[in-house]
N, C-alpha and C positions, 0 to 999 in steps of 0.2 A: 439451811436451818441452823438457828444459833445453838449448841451443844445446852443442855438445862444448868451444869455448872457452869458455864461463862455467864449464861443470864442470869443467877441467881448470884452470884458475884459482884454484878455491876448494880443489880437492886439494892444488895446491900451494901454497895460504895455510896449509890445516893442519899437510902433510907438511915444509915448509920454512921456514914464517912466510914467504912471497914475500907483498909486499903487493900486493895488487888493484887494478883501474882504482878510476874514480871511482865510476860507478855499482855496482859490488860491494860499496865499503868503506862505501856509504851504506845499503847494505841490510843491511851486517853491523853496523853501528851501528845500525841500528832506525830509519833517518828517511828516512820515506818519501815525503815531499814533494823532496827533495836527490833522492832514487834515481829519479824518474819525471822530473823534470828533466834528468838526467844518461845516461838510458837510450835506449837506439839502437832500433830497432824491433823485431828480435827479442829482444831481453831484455826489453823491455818486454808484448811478447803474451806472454811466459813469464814472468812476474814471482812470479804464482800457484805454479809448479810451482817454481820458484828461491828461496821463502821458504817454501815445505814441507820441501824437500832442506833447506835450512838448519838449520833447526827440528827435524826429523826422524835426519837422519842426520849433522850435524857436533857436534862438541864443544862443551858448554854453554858453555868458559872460553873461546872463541875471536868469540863475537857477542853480539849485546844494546843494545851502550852504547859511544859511542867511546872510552870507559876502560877495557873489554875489547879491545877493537880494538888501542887502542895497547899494552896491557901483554903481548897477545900478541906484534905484532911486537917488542917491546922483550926476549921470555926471551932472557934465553943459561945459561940453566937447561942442559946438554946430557942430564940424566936425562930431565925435564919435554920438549923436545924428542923425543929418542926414544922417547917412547910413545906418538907420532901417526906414526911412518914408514911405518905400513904400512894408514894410511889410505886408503881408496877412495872 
């Protein structure tokens, strides 16, 4: 089960570009060696169910690559923003 603070974190990396700790931005960049380094112990026995969600239910342009990572935090697009507000 994802801890309610990592998934209320990654809602609001979508819904607002708010950027994430460390261990988040490392799994939203794909490097998984940095994310199990940087992870606390419940995100870490959750890391399986936290990299499904990811994969599964957020937006393909928002994870991957820290060039995704950063180009998300960097829109100020406000259309491109407003089509993830009502993300869950």
């Amino acid at each position: 089960m994802i801890p309610l603070y990592i998934k209320n974190s990654l809602v609001l990396y979508v819904k607002t570009r708010r950027p994430t700790g460390g261990f988040l931005r490392s799994v939203l960049e794909n490097n998984l060696s940095e994310a199990i380094i940087k992870a606390d112990a419940s995100s870490l026995a959750n890391i399986k169910e936290i990299v499904l969600y990811i994969l599964t239910d957020m937006p393909t342009p928002c994870w991957g690559s820290d060039k995704k990572v950063e180009e998300w935090l960097a829109c100020t697009d406000q259309k491109e923003i407003k089509k993830y507000e009502t993300f869950k």
